[in-house]
PDB file of N, CA, C and O in Angstrom:
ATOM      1  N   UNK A   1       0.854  -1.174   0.000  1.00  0.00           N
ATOM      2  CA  UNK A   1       0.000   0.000   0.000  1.00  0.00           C
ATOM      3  C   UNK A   1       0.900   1.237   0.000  1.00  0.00           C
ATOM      4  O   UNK A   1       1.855   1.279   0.776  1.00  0.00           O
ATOM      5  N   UNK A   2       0.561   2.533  -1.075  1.00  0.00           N
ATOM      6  CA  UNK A   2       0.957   3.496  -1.022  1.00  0.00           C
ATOM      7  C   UNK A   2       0.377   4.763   0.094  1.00  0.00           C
ATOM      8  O   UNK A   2      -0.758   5.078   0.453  1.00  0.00           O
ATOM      9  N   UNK A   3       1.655   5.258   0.403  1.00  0.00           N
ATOM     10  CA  UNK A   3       1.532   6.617   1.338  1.00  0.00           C
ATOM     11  C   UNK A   3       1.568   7.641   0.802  1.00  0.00           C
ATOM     12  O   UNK A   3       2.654   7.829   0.253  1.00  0.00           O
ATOM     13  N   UNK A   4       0.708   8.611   0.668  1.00  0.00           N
ATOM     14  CA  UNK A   4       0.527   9.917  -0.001  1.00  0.00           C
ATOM     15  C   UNK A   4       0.241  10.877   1.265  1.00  0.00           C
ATOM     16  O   UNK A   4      -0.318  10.641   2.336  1.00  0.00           O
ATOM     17  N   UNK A   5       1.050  12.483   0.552  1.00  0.00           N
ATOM     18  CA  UNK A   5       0.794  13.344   0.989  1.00  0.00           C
ATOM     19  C   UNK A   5      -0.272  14.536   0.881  1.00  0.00           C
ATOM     20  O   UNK A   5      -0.320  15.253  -0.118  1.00  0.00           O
ATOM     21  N   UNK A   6      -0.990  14.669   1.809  1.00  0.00           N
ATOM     22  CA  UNK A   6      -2.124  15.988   1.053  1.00  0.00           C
ATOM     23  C   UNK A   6      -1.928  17.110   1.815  1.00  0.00           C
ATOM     24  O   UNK A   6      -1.846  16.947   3.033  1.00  0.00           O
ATOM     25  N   UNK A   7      -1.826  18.343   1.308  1.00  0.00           N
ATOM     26  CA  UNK A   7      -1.726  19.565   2.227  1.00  0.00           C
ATOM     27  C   UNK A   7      -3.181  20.419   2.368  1.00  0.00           C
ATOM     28  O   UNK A   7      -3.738  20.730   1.315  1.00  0.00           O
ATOM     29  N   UNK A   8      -3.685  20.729   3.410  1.00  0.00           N
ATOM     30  CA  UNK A   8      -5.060  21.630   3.501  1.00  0.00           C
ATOM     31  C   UNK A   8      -5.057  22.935   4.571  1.00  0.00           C
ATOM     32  O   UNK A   8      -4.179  22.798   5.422  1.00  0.00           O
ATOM     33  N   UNK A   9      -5.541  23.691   4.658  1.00  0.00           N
ATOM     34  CA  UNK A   9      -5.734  24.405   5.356  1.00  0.00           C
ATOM     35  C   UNK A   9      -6.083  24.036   6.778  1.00  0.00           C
ATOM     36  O   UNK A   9      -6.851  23.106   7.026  1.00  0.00           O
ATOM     37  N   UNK A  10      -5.499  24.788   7.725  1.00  0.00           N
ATOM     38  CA  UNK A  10      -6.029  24.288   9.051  1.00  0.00           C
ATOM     39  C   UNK A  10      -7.348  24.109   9.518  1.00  0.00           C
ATOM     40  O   UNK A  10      -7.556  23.305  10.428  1.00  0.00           O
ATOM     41  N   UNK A  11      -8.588  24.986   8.830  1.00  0.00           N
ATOM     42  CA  UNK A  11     -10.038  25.177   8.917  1.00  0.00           C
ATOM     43  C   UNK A  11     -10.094  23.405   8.128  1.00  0.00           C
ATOM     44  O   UNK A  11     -10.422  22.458   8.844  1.00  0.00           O
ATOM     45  N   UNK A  12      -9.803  23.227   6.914  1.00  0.00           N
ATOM     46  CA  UNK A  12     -10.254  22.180   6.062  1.00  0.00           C
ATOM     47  C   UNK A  12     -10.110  21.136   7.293  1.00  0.00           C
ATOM     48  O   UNK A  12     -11.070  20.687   7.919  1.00  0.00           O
ATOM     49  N   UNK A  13      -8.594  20.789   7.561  1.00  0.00           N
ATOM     50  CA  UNK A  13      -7.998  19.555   8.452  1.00  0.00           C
ATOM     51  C   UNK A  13      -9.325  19.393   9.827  1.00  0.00           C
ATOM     52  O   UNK A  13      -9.831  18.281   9.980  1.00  0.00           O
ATOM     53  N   UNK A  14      -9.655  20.248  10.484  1.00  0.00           N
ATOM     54  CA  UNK A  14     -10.133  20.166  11.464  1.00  0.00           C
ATOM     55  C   UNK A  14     -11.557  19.724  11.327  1.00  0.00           C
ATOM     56  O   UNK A  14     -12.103  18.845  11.993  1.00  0.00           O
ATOM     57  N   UNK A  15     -12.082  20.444  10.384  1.00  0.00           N
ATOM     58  CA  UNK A  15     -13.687  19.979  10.004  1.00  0.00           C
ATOM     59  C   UNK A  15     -13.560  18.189   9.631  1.00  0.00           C
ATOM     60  O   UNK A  15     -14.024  17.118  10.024  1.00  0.00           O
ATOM     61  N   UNK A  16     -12.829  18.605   8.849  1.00  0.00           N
ATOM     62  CA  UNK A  16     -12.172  16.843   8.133  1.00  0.00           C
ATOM     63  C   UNK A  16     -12.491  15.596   9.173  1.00  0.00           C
ATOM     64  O   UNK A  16     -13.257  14.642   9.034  1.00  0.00           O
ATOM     65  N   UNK A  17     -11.494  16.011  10.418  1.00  0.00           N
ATOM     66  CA  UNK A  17     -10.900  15.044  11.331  1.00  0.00           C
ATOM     67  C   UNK A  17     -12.565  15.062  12.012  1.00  0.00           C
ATOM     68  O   UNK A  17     -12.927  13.886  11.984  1.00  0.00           O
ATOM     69  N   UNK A  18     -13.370  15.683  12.433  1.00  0.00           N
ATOM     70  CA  UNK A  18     -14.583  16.057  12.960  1.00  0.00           C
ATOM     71  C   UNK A  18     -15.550  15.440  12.231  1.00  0.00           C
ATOM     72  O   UNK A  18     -16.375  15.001  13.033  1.00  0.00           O
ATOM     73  N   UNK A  19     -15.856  15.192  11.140  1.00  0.00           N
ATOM     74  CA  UNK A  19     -16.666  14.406  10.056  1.00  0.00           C
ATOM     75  C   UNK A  19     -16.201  13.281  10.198  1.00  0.00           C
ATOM     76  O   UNK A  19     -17.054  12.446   9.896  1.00  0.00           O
ATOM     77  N   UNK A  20     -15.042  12.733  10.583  1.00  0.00           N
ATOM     78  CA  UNK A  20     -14.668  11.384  10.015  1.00  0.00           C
ATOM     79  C   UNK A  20     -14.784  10.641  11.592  1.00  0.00           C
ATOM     80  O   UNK A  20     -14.877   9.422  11.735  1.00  0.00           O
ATOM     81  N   UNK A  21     -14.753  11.843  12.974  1.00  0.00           N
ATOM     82  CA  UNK A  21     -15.147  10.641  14.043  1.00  0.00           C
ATOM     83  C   UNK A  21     -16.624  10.762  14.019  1.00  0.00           C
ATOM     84  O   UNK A  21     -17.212   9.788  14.488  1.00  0.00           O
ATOM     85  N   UNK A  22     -17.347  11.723  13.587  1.00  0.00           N
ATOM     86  CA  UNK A  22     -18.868  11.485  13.269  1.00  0.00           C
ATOM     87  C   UNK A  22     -19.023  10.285  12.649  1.00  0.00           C
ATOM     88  O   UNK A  22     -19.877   9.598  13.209  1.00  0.00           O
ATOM     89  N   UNK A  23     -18.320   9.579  11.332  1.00  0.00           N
ATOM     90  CA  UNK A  23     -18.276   8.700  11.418  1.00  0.00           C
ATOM     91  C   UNK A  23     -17.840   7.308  11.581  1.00  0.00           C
ATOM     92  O   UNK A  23     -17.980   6.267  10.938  1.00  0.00           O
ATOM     93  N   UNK A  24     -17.191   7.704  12.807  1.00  0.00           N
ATOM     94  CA  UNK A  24     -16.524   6.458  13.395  1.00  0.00           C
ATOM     95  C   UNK A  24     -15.472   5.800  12.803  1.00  0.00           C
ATOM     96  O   UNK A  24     -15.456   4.579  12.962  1.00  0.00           O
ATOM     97  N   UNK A  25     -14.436   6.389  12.049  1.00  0.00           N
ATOM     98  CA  UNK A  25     -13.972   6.553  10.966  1.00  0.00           C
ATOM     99  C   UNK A  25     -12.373   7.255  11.323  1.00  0.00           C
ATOM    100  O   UNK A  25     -11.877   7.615  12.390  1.00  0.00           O
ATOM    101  N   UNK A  26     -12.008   7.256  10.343  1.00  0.00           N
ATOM    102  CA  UNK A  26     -10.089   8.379  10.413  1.00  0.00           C
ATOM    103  C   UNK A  26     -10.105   8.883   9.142  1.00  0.00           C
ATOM    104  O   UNK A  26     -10.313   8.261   8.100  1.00  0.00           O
ATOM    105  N   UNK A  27      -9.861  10.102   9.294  1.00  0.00           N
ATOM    106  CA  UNK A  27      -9.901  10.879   8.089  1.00  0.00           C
ATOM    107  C   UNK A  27      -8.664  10.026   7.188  1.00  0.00           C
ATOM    108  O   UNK A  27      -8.773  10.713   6.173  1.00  0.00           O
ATOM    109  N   UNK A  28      -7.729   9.170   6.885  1.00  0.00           N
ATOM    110  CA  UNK A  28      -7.132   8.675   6.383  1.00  0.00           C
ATOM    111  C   UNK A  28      -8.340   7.664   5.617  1.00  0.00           C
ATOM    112  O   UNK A  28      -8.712   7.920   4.472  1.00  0.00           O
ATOM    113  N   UNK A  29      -8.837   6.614   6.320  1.00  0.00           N
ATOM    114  CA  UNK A  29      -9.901   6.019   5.663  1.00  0.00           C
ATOM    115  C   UNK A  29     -11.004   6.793   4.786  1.00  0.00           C
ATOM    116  O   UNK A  29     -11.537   6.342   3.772  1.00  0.00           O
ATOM    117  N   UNK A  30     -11.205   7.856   5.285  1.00  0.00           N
ATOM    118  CA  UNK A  30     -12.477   8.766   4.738  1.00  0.00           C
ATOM    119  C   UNK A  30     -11.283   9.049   3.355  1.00  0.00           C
ATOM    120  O   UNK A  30     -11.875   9.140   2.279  1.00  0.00           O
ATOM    121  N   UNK A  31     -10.142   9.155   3.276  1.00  0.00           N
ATOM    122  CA  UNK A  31      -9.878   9.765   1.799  1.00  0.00           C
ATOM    123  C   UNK A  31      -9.231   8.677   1.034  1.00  0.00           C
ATOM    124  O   UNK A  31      -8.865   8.817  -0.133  1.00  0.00           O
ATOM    125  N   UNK A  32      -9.120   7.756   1.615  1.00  0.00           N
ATOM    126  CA  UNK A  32      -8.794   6.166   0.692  1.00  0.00           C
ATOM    127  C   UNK A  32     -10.412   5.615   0.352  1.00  0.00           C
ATOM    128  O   UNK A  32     -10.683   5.136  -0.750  1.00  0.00           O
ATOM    129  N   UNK A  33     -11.363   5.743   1.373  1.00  0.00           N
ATOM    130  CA  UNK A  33     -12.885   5.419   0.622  1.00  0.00           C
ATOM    131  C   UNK A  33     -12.909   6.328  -0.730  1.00  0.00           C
ATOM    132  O   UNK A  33     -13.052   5.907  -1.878  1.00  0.00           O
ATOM    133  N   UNK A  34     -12.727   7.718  -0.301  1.00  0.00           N
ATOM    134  CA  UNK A  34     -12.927   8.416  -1.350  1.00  0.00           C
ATOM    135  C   UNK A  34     -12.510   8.158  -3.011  1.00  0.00           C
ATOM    136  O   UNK A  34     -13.140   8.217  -4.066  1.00  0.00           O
ATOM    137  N   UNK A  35     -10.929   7.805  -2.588  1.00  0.00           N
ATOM    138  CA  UNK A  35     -10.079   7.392  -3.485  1.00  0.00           C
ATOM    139  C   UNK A  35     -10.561   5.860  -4.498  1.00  0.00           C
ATOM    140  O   UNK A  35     -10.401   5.681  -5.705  1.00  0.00           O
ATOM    141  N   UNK A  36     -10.869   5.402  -3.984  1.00  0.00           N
ATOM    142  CA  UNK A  36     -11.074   4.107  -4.673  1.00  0.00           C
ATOM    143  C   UNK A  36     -12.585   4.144  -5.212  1.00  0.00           C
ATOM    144  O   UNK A  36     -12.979   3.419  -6.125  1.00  0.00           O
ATOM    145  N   UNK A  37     -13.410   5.112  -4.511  1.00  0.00           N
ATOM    146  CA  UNK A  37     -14.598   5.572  -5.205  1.00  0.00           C
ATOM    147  C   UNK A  37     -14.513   6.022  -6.290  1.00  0.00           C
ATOM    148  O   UNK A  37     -15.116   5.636  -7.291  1.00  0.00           O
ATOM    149  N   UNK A  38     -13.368   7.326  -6.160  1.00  0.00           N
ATOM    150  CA  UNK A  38     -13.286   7.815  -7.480  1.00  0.00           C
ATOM    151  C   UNK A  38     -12.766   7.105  -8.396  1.00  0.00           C
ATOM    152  O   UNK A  38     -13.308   7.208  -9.496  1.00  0.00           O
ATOM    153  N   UNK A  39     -11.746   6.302  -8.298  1.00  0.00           N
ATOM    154  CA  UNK A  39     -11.263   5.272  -9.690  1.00  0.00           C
ATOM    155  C   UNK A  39     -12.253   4.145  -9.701  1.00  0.00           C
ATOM    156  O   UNK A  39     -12.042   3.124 -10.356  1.00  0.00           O
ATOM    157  N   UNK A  40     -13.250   4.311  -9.031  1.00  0.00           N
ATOM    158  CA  UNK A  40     -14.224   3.223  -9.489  1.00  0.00           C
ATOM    159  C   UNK A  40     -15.617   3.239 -10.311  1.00  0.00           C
ATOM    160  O   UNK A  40     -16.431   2.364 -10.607  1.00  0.00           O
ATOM    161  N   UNK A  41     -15.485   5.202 -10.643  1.00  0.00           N
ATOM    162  CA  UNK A  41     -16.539   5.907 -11.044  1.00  0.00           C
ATOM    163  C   UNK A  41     -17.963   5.601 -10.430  1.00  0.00           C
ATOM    164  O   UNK A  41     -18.963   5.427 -11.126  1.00  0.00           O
ATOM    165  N   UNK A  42     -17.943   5.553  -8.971  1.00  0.00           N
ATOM    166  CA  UNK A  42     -18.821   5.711  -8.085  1.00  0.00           C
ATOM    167  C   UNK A  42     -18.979   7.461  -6.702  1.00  0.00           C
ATOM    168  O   UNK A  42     -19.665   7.754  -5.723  1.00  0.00           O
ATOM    169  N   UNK A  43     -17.710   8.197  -7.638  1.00  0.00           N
ATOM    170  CA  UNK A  43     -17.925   9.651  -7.104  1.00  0.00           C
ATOM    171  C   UNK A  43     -19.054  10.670  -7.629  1.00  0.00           C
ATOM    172  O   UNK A  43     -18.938  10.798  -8.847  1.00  0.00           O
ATOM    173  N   UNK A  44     -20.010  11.364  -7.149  1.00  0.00           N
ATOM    174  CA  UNK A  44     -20.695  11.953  -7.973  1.00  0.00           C
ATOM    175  C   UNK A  44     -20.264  13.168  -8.594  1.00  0.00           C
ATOM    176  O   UNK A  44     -19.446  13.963  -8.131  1.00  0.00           O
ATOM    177  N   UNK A  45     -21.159  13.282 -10.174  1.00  0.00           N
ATOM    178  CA  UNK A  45     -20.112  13.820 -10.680  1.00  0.00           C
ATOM    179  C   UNK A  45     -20.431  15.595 -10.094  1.00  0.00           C
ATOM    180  O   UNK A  45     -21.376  16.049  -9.450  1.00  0.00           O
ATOM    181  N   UNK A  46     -19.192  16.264 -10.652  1.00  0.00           N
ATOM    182  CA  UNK A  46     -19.051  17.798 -10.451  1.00  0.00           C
ATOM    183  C   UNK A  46     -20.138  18.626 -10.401  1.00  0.00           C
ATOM    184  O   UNK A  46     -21.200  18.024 -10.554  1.00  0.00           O
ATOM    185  N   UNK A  47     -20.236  19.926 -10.223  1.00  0.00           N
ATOM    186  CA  UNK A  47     -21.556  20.604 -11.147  1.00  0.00           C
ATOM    187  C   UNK A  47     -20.615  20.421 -12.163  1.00  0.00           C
ATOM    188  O   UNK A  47     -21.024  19.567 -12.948  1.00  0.00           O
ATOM    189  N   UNK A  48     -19.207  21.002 -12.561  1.00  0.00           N
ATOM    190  CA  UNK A  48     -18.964  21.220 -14.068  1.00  0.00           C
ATOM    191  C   UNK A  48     -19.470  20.463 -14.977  1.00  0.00           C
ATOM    192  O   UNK A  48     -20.013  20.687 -16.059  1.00  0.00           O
ATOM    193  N   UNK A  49     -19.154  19.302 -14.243  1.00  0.00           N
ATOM    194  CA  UNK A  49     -19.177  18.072 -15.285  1.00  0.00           C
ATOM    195  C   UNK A  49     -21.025  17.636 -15.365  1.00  0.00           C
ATOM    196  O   UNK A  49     -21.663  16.950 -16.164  1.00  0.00           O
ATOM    197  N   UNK A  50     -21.274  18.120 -14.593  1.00  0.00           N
ATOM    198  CA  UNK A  50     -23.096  17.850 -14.621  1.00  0.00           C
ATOM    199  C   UNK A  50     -23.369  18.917 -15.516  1.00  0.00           C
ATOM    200  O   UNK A  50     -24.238  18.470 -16.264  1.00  0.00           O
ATOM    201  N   UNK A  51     -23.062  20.267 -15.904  1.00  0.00           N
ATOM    202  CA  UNK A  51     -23.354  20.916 -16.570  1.00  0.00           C
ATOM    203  C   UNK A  51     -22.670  20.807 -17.898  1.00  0.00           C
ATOM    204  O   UNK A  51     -23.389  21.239 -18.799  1.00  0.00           O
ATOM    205  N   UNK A  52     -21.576  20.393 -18.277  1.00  0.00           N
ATOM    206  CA  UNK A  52     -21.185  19.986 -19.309  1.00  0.00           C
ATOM    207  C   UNK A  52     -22.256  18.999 -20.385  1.00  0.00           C
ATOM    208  O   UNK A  52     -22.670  19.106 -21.540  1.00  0.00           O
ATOM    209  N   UNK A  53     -22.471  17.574 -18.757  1.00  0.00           N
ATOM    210  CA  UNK A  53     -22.904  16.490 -19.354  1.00  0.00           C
ATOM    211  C   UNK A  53     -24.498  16.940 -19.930  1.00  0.00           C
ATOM    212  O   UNK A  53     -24.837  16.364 -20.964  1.00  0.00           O
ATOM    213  N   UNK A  54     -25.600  18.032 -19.264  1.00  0.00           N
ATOM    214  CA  UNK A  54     -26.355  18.408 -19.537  1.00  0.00           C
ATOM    215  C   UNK A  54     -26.419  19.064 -21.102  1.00  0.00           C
ATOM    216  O   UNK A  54     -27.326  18.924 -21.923  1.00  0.00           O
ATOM    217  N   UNK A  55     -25.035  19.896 -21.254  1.00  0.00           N
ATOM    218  CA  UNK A  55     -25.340  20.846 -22.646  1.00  0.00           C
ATOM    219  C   UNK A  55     -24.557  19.865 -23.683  1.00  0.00           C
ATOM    220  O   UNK A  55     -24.374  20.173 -24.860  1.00  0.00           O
ATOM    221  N   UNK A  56     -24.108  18.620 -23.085  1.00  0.00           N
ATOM    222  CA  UNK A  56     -23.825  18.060 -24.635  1.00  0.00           C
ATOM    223  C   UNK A  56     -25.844  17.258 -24.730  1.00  0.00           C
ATOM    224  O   UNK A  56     -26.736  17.245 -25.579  1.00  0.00           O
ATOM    225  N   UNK A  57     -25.723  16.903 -23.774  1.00  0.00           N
ATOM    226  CA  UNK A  57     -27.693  16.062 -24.589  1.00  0.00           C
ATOM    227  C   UNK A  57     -28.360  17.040 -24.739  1.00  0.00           C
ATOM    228  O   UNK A  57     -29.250  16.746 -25.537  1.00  0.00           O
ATOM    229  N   UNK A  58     -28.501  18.703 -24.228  1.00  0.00           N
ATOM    230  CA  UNK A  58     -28.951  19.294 -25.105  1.00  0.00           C
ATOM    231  C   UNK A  58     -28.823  19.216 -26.535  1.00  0.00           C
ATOM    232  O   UNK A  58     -29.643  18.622 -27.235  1.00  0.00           O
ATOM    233  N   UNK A  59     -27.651  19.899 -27.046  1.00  0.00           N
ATOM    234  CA  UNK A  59     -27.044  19.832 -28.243  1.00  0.00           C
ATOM    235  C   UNK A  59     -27.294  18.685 -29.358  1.00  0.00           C
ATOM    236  O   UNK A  59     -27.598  18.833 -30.541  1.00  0.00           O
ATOM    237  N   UNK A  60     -27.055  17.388 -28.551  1.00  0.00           N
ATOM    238  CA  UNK A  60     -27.567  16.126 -29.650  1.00  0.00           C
ATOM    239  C   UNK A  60     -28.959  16.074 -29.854  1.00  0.00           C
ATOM    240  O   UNK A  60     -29.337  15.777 -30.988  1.00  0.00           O
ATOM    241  N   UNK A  61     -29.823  16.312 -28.958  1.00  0.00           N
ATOM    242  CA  UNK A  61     -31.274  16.520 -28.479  1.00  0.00           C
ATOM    243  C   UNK A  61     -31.539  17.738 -29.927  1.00  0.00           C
ATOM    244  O   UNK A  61     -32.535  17.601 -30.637  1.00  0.00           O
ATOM    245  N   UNK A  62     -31.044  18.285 -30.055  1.00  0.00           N
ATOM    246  CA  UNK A  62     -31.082  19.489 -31.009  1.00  0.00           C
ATOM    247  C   UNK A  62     -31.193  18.316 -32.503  1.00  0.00           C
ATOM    248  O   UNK A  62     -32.032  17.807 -33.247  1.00  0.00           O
ATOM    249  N   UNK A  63     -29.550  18.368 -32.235  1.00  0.00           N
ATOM    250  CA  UNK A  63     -29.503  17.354 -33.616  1.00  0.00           C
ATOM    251  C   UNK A  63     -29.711  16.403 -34.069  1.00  0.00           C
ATOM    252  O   UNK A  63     -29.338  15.931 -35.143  1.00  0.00           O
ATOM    253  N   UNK A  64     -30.507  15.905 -33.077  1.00  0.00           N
ATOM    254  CA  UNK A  64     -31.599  14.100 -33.572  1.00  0.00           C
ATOM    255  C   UNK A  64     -32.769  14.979 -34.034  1.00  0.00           C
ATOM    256  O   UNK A  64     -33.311  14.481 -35.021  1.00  0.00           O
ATOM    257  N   UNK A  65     -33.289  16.047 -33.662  1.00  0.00           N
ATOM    258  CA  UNK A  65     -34.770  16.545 -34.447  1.00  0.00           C
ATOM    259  C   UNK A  65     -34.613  17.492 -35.726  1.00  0.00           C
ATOM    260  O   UNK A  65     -35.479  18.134 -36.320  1.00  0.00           O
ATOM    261  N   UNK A  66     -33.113  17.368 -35.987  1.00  0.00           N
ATOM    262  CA  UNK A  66     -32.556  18.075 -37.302  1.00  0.00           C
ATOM    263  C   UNK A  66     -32.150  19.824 -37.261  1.00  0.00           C
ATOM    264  O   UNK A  66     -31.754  20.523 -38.194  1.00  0.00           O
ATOM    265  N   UNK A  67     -32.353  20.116 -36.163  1.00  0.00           N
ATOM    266  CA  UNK A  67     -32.091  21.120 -35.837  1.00  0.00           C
ATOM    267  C   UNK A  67     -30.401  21.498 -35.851  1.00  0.00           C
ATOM    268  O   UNK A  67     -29.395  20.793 -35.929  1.00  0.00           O
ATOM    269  N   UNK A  68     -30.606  22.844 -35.746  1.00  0.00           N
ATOM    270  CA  UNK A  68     -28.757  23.505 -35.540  1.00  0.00           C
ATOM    271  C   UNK A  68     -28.999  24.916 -36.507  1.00  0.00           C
ATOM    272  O   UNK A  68     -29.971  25.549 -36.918  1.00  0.00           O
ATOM    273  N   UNK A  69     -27.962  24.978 -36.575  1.00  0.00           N
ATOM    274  CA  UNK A  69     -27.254  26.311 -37.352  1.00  0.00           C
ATOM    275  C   UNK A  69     -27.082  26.056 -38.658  1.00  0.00           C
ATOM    276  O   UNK A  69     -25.919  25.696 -38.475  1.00  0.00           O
ATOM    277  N   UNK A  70     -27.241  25.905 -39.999  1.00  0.00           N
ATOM    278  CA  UNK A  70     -26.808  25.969 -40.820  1.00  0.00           C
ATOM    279  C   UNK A  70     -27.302  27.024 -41.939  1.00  0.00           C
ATOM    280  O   UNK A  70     -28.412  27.456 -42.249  1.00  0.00           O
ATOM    281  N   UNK A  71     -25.863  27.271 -42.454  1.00  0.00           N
ATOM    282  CA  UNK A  71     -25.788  28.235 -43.911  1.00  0.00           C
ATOM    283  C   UNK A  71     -27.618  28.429 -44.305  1.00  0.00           C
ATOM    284  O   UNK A  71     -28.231  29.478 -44.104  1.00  0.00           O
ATOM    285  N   UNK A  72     -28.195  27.240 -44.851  1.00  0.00           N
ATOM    286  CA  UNK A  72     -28.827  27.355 -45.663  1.00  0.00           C
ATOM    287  C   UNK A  72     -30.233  27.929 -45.346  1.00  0.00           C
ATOM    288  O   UNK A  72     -31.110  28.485 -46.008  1.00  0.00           O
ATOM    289  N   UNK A  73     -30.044  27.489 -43.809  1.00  0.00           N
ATOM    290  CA  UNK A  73     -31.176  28.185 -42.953  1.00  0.00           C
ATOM    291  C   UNK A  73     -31.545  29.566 -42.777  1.00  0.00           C
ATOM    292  O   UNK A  73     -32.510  29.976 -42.132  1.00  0.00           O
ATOM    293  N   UNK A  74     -30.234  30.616 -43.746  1.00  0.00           N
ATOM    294  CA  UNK A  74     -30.034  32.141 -42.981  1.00  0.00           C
ATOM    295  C   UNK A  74     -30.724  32.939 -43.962  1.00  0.00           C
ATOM    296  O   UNK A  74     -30.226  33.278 -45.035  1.00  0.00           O
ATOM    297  N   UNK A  75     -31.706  33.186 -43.627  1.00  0.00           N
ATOM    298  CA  UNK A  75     -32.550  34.614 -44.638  1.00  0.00           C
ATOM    299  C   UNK A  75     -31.189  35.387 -45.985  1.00  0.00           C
ATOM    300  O   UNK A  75     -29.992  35.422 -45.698  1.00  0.00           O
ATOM    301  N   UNK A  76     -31.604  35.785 -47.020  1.00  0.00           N
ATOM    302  CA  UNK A  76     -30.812  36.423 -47.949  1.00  0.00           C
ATOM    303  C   UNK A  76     -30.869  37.762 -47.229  1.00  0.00           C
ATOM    304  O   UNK A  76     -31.717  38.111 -46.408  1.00  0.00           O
ATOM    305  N   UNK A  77     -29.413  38.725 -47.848  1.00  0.00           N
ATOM    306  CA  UNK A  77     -29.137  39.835 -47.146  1.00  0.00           C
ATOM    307  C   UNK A  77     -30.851  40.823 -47.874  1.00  0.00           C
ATOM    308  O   UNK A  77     -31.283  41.693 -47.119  1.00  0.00           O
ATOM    309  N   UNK A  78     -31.538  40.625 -49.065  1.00  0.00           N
ATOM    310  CA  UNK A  78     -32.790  41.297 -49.652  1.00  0.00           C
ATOM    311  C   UNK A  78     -33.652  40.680 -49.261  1.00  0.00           C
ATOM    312  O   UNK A  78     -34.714  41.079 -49.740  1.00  0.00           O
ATOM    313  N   UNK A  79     -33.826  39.376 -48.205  1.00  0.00           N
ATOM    314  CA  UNK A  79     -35.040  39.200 -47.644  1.00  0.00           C
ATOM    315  C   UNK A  79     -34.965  39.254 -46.027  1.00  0.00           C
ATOM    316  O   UNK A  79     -35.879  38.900 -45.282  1.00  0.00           O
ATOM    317  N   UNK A  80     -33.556  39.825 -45.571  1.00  0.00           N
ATOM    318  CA  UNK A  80     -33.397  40.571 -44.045  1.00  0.00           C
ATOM    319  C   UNK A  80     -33.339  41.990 -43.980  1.00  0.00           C
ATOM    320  O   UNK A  80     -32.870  42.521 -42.973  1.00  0.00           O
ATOM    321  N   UNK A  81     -33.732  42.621 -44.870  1.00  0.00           N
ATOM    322  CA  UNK A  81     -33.530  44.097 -45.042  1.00  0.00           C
ATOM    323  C   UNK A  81     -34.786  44.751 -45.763  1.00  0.00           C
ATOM    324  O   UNK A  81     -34.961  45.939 -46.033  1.00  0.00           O
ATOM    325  N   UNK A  82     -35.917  43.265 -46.092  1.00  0.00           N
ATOM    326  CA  UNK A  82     -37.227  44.002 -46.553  1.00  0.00           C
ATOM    327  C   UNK A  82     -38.247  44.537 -45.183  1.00  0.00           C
ATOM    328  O   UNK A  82     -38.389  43.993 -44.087  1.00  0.00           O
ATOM    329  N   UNK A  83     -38.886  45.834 -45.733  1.00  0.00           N
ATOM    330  CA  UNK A  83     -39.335  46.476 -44.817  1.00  0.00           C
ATOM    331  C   UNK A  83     -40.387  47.113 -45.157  1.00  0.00           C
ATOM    332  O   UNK A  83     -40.183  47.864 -46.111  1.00  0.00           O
ATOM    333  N   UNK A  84     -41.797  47.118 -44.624  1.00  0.00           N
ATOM    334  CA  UNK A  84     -42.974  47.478 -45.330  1.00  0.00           C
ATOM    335  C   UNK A  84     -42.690  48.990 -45.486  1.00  0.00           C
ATOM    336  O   UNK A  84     -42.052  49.480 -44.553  1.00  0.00           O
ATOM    337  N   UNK A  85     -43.052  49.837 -46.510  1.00  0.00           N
ATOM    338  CA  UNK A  85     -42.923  51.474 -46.087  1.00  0.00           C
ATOM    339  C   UNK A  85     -44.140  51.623 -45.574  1.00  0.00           C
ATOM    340  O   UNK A  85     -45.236  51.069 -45.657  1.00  0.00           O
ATOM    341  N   UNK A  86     -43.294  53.183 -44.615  1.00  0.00           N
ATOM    342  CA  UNK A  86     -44.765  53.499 -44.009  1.00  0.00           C
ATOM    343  C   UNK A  86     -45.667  53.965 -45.160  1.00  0.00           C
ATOM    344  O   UNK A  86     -45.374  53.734 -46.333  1.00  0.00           O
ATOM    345  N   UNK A  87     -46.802  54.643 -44.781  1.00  0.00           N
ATOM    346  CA  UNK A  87     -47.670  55.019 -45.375  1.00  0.00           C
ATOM    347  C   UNK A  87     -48.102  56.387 -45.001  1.00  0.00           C
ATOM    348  O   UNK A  87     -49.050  56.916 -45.582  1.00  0.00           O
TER     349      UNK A  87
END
C-alpha cells in the first residue's frame, strides 16, 4: 500500500478530522474510501461536469430533431432588409 501526501488548510484539516469521528472513521480512511470511489466511477459527478454532461444532450437533443445552425437556414441579405414602407 501506497503513502501519499495531502496539504489543507487548518479550517479544512479540522472539520475533516470532525466528520470522520462522526463517522466512526479516520480521516485517512475517509480519503482512501474516497479514493477508490473515485477510480471506481462511483464519485458523484461535479456541477462542471453535470453541466457539461447536460449541454452536450442538449445539443444532440437538437440534432436528432434536425435542428442547428446551418448556412442554408439564414434569410438572404434582400429578404433581411425588406421592410414594409410606411404610409
Amino acid at each position: 500500500m501506497k503513502n501519499i501526501t495531502v496539504s489543507v488548510d487548518e479550517e479544512t484539516y479540522r472539520l475533516s478530522r470532525i466528520k470522520a469521528a462522526e463517522a466512526g472513521t479516520s480521516l485517512s480512511a475517509l480519503v482512501r474510501a474516497y479514493l477508490v470511489d473515485l477510480v471506481q466511477g462511483r464519485v458523484p459527478e461535479s456541477r462542471f461536469d453535470r453541466l457539461r454532461r447536460l449541454q452536450d444532450e442538449t445539443i444532440a437533443a437538437i440534432h436528432a430533431r434536425g435542428g442547428g445552425l446551418r448556412a442554408a437556414d439564414n434569410f438572404s441579405r434582400s429578404a433581411l432588409h425588406e421592410r414594409d414602407a410606411p404610409s
